[in-house]
TORLOGU-271635 format. One record per residue (C-alpha): residue in three letters; residue number from 1; x negated, y, z negated. Coordinates in Angstrom, 1 decimal, decimal comma. Example, Ala and Ser with C-alpha at 12.3 -4.5 7.8 and 13.67 -1.06 7.14 Angstrom:
! residues 2
('ALA' 1 (-12,3 -4,5 -7,8))
('SER' 2 (-13,7 -1,1 -7,1))
***
This chain:
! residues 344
('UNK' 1 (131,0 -80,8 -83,0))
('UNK' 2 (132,6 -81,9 -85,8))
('UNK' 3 (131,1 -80,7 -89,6))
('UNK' 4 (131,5 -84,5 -90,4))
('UNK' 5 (129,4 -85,6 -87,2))
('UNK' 6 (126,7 -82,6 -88,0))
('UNK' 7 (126,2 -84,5 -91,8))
('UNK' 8 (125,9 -87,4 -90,4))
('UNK' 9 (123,6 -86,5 -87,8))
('UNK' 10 (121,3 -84,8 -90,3))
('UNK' 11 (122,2 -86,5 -93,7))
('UNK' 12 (122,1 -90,5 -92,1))
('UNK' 13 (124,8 -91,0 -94,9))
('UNK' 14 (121,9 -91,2 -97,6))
('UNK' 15 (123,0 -87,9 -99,6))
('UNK' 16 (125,8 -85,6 -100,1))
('UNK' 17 (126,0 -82,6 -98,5))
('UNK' 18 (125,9 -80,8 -101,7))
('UNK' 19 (123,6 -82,7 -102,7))
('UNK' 20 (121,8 -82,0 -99,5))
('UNK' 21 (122,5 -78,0 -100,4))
('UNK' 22 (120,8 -78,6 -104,3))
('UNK' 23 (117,9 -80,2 -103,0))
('UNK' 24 (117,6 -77,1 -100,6))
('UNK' 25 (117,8 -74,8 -103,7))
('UNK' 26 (121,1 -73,4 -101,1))
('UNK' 27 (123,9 -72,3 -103,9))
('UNK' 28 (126,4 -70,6 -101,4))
('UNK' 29 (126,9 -72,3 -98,0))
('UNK' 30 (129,9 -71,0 -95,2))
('UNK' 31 (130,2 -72,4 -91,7))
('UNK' 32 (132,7 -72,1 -89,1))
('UNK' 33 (133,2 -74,5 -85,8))
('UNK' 34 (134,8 -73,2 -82,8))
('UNK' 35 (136,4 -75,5 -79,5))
('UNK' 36 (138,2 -74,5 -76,8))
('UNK' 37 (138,1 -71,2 -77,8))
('UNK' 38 (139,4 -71,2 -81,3))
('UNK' 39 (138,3 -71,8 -84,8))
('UNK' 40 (138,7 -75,6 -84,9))
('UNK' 41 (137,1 -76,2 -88,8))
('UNK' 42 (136,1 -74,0 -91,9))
('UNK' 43 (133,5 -75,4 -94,3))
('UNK' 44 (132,6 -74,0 -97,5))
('UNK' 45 (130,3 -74,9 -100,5))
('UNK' 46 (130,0 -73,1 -103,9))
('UNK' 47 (127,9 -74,8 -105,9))
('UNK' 48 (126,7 -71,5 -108,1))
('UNK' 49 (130,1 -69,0 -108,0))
('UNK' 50 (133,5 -70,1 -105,8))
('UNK' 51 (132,7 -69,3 -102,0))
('UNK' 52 (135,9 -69,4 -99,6))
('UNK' 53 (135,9 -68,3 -96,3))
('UNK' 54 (136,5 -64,8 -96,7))
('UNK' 55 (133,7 -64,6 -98,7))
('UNK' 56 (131,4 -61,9 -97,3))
('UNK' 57 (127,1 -62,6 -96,6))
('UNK' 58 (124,8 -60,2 -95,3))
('UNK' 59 (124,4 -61,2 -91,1))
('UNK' 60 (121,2 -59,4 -91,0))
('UNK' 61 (120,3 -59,3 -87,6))
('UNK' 62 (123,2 -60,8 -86,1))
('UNK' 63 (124,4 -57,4 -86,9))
('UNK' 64 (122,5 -56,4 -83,6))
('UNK' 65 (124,8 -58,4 -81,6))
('UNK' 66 (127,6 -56,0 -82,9))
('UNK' 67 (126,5 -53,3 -82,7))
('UNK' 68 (125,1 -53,8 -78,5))
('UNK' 69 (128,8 -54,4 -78,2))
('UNK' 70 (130,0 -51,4 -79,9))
('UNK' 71 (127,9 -49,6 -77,4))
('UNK' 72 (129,6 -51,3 -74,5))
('UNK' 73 (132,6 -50,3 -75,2))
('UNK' 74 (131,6 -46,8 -75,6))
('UNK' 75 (130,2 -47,0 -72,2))
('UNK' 76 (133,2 -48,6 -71,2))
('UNK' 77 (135,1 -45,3 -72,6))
('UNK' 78 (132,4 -43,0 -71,0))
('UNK' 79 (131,3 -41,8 -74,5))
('UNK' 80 (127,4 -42,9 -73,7))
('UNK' 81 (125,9 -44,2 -70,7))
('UNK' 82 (123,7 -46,9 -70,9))
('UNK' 83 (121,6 -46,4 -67,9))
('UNK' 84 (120,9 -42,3 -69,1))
('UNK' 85 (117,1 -41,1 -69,6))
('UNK' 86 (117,3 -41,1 -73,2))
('UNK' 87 (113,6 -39,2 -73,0))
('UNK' 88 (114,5 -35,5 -73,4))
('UNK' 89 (116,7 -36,1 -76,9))
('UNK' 90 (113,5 -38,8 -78,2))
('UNK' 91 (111,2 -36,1 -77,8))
('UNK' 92 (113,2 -34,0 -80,6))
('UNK' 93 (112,7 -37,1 -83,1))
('UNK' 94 (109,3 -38,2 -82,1))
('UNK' 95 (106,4 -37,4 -80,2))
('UNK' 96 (105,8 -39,0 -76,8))
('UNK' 97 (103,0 -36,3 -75,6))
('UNK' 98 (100,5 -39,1 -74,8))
('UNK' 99 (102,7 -40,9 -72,4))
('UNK' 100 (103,2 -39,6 -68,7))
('UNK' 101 (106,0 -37,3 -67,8))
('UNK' 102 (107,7 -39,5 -65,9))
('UNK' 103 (108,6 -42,0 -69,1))
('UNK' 104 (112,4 -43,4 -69,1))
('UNK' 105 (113,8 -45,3 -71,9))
('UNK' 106 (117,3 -46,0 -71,7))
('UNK' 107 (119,7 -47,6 -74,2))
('UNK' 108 (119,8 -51,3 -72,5))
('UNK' 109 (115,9 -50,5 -72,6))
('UNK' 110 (116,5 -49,8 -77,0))
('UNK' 111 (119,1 -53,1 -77,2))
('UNK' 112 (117,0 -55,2 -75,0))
('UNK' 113 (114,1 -54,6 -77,0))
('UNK' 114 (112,1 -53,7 -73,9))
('UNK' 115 (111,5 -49,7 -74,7))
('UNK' 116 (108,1 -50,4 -75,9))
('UNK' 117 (109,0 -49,9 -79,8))
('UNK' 118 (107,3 -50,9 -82,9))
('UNK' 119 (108,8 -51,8 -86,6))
('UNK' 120 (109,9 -55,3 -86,0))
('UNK' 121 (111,8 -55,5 -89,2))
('UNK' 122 (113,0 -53,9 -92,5))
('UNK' 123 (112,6 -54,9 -96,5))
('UNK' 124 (115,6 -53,2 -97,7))
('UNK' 125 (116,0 -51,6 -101,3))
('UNK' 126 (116,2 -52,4 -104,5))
('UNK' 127 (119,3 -51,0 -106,1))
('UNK' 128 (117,5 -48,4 -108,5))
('UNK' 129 (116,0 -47,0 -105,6))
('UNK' 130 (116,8 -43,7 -103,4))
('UNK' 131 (118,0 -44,6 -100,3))
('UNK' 132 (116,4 -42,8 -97,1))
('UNK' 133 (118,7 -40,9 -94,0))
('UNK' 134 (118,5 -42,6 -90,7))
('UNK' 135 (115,9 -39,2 -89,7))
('UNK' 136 (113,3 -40,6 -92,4))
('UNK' 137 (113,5 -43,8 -91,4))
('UNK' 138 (112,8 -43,0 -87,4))
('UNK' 139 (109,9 -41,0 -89,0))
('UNK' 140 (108,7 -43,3 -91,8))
('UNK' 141 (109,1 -40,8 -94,5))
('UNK' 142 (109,7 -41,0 -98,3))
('UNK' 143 (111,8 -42,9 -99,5))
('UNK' 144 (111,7 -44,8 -96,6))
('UNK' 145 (109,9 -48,2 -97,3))
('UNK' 146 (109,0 -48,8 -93,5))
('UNK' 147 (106,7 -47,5 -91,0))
('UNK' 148 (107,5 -44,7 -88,8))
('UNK' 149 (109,2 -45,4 -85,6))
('UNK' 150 (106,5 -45,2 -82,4))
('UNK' 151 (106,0 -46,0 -78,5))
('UNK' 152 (103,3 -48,5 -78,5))
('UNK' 153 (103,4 -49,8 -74,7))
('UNK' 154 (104,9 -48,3 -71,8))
('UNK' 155 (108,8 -49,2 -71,9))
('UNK' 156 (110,2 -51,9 -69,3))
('UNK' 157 (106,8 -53,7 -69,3))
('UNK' 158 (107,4 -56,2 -71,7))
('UNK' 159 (109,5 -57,3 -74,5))
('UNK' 160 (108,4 -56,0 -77,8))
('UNK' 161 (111,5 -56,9 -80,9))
('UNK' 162 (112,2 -53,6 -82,3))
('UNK' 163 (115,0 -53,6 -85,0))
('UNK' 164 (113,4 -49,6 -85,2))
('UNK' 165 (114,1 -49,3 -81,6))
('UNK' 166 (118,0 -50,5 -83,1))
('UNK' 167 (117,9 -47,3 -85,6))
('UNK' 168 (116,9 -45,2 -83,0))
('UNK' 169 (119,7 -45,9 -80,7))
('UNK' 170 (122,5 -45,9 -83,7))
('UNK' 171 (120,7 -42,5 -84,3))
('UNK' 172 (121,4 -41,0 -80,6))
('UNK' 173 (124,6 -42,3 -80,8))
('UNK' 174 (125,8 -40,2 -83,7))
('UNK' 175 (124,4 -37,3 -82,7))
('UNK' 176 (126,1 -37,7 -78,9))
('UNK' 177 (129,4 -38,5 -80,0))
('UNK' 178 (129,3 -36,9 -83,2))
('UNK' 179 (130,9 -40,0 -85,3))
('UNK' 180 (129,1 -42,6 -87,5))
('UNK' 181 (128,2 -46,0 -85,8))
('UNK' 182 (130,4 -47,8 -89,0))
('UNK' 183 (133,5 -45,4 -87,6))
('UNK' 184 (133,3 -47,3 -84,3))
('UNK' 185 (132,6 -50,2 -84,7))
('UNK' 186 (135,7 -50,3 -86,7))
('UNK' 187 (137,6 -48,7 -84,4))
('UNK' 188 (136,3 -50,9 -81,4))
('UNK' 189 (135,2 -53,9 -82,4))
('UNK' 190 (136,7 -55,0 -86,3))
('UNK' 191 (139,9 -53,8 -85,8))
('UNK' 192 (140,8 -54,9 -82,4))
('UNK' 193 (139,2 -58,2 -82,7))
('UNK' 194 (140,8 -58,5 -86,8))
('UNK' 195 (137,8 -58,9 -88,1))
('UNK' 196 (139,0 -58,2 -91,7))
('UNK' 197 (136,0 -59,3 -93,6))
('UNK' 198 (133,5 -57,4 -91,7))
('UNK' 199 (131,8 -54,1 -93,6))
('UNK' 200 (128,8 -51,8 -92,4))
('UNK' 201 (128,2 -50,3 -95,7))
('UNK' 202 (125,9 -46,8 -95,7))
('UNK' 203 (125,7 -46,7 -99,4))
('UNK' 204 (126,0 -49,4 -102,4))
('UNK' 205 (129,5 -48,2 -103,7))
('UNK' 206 (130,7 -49,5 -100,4))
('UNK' 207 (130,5 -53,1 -101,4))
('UNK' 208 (133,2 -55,0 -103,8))
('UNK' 209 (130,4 -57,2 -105,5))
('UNK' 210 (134,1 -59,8 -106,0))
('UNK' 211 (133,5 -60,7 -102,5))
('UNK' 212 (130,4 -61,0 -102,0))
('UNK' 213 (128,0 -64,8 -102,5))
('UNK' 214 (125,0 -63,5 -104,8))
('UNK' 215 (121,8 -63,7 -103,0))
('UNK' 216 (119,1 -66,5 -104,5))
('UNK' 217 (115,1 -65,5 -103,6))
('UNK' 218 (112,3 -67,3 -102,5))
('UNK' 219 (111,6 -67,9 -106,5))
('UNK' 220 (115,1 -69,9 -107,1))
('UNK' 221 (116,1 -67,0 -109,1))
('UNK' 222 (119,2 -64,9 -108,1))
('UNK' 223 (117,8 -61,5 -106,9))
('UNK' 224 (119,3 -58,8 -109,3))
('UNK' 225 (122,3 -57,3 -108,9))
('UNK' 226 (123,5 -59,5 -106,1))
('UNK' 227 (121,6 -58,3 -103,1))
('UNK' 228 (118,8 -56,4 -101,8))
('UNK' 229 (120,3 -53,0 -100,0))
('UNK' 230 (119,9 -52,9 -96,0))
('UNK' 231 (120,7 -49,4 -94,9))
('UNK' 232 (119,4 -50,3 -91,5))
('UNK' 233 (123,3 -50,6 -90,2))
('UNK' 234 (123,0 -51,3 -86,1))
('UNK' 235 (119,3 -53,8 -87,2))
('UNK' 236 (120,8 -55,5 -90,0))
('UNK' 237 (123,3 -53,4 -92,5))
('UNK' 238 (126,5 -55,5 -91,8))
('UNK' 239 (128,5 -58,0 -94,0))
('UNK' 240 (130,6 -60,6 -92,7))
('UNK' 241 (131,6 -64,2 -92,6))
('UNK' 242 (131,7 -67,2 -90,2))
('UNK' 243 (134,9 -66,7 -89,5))
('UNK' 244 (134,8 -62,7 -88,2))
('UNK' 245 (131,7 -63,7 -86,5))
('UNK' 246 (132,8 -66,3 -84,7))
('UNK' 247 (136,2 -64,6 -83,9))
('UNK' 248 (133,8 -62,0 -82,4))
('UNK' 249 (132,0 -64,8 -80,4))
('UNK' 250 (135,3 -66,4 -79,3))
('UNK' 251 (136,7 -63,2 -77,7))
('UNK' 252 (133,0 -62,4 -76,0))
('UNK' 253 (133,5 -65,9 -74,4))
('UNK' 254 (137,2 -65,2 -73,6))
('UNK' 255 (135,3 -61,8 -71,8))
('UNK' 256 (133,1 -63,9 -69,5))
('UNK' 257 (136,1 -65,8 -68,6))
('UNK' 258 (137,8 -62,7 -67,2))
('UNK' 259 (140,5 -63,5 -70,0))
('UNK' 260 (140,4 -60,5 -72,3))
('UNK' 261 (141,8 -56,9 -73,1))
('UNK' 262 (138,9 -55,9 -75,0))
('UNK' 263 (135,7 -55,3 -72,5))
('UNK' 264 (135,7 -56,3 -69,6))
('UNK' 265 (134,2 -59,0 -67,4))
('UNK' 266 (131,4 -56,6 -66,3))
('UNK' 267 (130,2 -55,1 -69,4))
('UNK' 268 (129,9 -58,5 -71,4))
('UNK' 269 (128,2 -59,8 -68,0))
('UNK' 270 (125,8 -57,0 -68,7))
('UNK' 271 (125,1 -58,0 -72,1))
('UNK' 272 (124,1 -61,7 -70,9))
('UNK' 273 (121,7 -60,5 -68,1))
('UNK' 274 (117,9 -60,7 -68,6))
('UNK' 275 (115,7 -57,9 -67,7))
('UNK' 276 (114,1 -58,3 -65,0))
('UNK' 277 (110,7 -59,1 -64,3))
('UNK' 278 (110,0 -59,1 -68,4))
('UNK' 279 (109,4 -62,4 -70,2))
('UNK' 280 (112,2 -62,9 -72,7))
('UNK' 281 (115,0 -64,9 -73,6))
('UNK' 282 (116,8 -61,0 -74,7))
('UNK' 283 (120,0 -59,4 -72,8))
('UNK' 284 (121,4 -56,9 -75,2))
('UNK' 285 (122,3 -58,0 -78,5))
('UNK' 286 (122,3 -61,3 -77,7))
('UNK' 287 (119,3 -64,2 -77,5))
('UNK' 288 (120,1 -66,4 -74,1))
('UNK' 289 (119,7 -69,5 -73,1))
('UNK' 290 (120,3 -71,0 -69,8))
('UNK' 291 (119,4 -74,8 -69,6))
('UNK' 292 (121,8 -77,4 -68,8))
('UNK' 293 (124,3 -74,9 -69,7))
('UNK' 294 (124,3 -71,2 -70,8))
('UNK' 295 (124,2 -70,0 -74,2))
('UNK' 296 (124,3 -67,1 -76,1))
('UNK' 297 (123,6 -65,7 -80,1))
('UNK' 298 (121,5 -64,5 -82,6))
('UNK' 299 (119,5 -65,5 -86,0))
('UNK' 300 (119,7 -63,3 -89,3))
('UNK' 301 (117,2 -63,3 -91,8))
('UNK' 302 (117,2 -60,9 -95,0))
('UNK' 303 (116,2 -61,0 -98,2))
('UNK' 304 (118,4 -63,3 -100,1))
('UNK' 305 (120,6 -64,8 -96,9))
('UNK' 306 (120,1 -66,2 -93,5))
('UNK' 307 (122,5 -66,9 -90,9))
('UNK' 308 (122,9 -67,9 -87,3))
('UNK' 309 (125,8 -68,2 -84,4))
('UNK' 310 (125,8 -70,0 -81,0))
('UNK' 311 (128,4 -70,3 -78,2))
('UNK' 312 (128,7 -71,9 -75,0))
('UNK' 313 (131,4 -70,2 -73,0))
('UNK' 314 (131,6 -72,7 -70,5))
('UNK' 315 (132,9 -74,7 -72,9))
('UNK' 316 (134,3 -72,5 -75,9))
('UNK' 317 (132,5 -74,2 -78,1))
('UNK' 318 (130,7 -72,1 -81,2))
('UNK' 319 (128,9 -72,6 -84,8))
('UNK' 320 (128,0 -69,7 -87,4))
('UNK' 321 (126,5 -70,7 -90,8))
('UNK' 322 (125,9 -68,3 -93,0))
('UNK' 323 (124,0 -69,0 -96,3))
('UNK' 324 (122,8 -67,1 -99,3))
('UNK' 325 (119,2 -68,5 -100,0))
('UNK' 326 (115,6 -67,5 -98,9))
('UNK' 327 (114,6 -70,5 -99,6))
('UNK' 328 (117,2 -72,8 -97,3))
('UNK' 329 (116,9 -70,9 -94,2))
('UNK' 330 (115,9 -74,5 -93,0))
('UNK' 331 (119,4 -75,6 -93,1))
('UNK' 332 (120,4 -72,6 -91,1))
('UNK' 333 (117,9 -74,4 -87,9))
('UNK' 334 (119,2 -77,7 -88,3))
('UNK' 335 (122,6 -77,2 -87,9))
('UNK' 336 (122,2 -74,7 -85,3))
('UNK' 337 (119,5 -77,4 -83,9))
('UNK' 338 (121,7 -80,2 -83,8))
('UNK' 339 (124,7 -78,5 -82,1))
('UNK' 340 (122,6 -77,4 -79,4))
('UNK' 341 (121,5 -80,7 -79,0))
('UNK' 342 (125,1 -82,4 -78,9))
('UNK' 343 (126,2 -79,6 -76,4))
('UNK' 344 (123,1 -79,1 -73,9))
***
């Protein structure tokens, strides 16, 4: 669907679409449109600092989506395996003495957001402030700003969302393969797919503040220093743009398709599949939807930016808008709204 035939749809031809943006206090707006399987249109509005495409905003937790593929690729290499008792290497990073011996939790059970998890969510960090390791996180100790990391209902029972449950896989990951998540997800996923404008930054120095679209807060004021810090990497750390996201969304369509080097059919199959006998719209990294005809994505909402991405690879048709307002996340919906209505 055309960017032209999205205004119109929402705008009537009574504003601008920058006008549209002002009105939304929305100073930094990127948006990408993909059909038959390539990027079709690239639309960008600045209307506070010069935003192009390759201007990076956080994805927040589209950066789930990314990650869950990183791990299928691993399990594609035989790095990890998705379907092994995680249970025995939990216990080391958190007690589980209540719960009956027979307890498994799996990583599909940690992306699906079935393994019965807590911490929904994260705040992020002010730049003055002393960032915490992935270990205090898990175990909600200082500095940490978030809870620590617990089973609150037996796993593969019912879907719980659990960006913690997120952490803790990124954290078994590192220590089984001994390498940071950000060292392969470049390896598997950014490079491979040339993703060039994609960055999972583990501290602040990582991040040319030149390419990034300052982040405006809830009070119309731009938040200081440009952004609030999410060390939270696999939940919602990454930094992207429409354009890296949706080549990422293009080449998972291309997978289901059977037409692609770079996973195959099985493992992205995987990733769409439901759990079963759990009430969710969840495979792993992905939210689903299977009406008229399937669909897959993801929302992002931190401090400062909100985003979203849809694809229908039936079609190869996509949209990712990324913005960098708390207070236009609005926007976000209504685009994302009215191109699921023109494709359903």
């Amino acid at each position: 669907m055309k960017f032209e035939e999205i205004e119109k749809s929402m705008l009537k031809d009574k504003q601008k679409f920058s006008d549209f943006l002002e009105l939304n206090r929305t100073y930094g707006f990127s948006m990408v449109n993909v059909e038959d399987f390539e990027i079709s249109e690239t639309i960008t509005f600045g209307l506070k600092q010069h935003i192009t495409k390759d201007t990076l905003f956080q994805a927040a937790s589209m950066s789930k989506s990314i990650f869950a593929a990183t791990m299928m690729r691993l399990n594609e290499l035989g790095m990890i395996n998705m379907e092994k008792n995680l249970v025995p290497e939990i216990r080391k990073i958190m007690p589980l003495e209540n719960h009956e011996k027979g307890l498994i939790i799996t990583y599909k059970d940690l992306l699906s957001h079935t393994a019965g998890l807590n911490i929904h969510g994260f705040s992020g960090y002010l730049q003055n402030q002393e960032i915490p390791t992935l270990l205090q996180m898990l175990h909600g100790e200082r500095p940490s700003n978030s809870l620590k990391l617990e089973l609150i209902h037996l796993p593969s029972t019912k879907f719980s969302y659990s960006g913690g449950g997120y952490m803790l896989a990124q954290y078994l990951l590192e220590q089984e393969t001994n390498k940071s998540y950000s060292e392969w997800a470049n390896e598997l996923v950014f490079t491979p797919l040339k993703m060039k404008n994609s960055l999972l930054a583990f501290s602040i120095d990582q991040i040319d503040r030149s390419k990034i679209a300052q982040a405006w807060s809830e009070h119309d004021t731009p938040i200081d220093n440009g952004f609030i810090f999410y060390p939270e990497l696999a939940a919602a750390g990454l930094w992207s743009t429409p354009t890296d996201l949706a080549l990422f969304g293009i080449e998972m369509m291309r997978t289901l398709q059977g037409e692609s080097h770079w996973m195959t059919k099985q493992s992205a199959e995987l990733m769409m599949t439901l759990p079963k006998n759990i009430k969710t719209e969840y495979g792993l990294g992905f939210m689903l939807k299977d009406q008229t005809d399937f669909y897959f994505g993801h929302g992002g909402d931190n401090i400062g930016f909100h985003g979203g991405m849809l694809f229908y690879p039936l079609k190869g048709q996509g949209v990712v808008v990324m913005i960098n307002s708390d207070i236009g996340d609005g926007i976000r919906d209504q685009i994302i709204n009215t191109v699921s209505r023109e494709y359903l």
